[in-house]
C-alpha positions as a Markdown table, in Angstrom:
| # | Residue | x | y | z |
|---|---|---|---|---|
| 1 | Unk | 0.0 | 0.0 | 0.0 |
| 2 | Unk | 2.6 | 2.2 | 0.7 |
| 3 | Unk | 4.8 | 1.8 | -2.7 |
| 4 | Unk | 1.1 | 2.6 | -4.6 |
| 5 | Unk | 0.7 | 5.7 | -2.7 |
| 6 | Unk | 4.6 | 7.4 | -3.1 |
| 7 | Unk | 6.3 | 5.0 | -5.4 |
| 8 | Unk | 3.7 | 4.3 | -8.1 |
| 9 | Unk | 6.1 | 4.5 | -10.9 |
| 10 | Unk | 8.5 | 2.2 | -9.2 |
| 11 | Unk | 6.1 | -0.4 | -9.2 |
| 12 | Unk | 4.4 | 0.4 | -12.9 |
| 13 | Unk | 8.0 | -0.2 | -13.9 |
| 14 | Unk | 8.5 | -3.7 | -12.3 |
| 15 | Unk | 4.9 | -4.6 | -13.3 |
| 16 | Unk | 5.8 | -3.8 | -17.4 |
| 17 | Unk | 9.3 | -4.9 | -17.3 |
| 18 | Unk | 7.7 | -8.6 | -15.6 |
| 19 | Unk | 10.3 | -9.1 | -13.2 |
| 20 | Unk | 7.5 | -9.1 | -10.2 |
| 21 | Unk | 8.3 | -13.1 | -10.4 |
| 22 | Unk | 11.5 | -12.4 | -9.0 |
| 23 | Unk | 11.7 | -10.5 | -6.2 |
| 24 | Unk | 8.3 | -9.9 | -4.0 |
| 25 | Unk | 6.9 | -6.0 | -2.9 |
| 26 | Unk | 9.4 | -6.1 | 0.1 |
| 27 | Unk | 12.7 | -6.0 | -1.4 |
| 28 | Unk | 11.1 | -3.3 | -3.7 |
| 29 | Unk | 10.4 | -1.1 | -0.4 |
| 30 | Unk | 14.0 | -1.8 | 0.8 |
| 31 | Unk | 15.4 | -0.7 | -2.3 |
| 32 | Unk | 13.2 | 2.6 | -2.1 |
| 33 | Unk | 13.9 | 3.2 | 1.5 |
| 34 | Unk | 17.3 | 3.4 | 1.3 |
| 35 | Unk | 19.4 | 6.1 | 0.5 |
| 36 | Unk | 22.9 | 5.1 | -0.5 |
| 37 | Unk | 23.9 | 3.4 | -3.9 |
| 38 | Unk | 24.5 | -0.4 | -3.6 |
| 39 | Unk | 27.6 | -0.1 | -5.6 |
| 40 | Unk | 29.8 | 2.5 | -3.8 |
| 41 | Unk | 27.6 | 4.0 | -0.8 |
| 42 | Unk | 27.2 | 7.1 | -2.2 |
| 43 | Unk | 23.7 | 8.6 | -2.4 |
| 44 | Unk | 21.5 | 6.4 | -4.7 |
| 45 | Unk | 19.2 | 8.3 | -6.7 |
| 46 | Unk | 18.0 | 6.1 | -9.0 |
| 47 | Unk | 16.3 | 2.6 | -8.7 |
| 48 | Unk | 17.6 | -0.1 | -11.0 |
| 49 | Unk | 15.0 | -2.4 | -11.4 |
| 50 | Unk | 16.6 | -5.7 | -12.6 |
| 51 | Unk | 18.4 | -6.4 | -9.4 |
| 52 | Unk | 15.7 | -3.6 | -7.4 |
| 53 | Unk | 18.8 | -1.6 | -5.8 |
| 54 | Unk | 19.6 | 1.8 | -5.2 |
| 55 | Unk | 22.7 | 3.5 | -7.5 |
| 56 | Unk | 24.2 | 6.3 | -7.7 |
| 57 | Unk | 24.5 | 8.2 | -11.4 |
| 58 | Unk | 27.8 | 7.4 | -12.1 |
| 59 | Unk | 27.2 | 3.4 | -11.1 |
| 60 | Unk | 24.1 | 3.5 | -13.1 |
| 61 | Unk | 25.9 | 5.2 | -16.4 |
| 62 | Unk | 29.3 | 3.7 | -15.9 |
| 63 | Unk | 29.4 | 0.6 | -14.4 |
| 64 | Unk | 29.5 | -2.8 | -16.9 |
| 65 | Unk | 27.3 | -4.3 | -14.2 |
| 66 | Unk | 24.5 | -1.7 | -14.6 |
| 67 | Unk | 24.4 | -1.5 | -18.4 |
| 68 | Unk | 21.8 | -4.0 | -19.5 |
| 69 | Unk | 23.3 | -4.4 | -22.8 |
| 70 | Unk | 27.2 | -4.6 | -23.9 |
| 71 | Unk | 28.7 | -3.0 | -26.7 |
């Protein structure tokens, strides 16, 4: 109830990229309660849904692990 009412697009985006088989609403709330990037500890501004973790920009934009797709 509480990721509907201040997180709806987090949970939009796990509902139309179908990994809601994979991980269950509380790990989601985790992710979105914390504050610090899963990567480094920095602040984590952004949610990465595959793994539903906190990162930081430069994790999310330069890290291999982060980039869904290699060159």
């Amino acid at each position: 109830r509480t990721i509907v009412s201040h997180a709806p697009a987090s949970l939009r985006a796990a509902l139309c990229l179908e990994i809601t088989r994979f991980f269950t609403c509380r790990p989601l709330y985790t992710a979105l309660c914390a504050r610090t990037c899963y990567n480094c500890g920095k602040f984590g501004a952004y949610l990465y849904v595959p793994t539903c973790s906190r990162v930081c920009f430069r994790c999310f934009t330069e890290e291999q692990k982060f980039l869904p797709m290699t060159k």
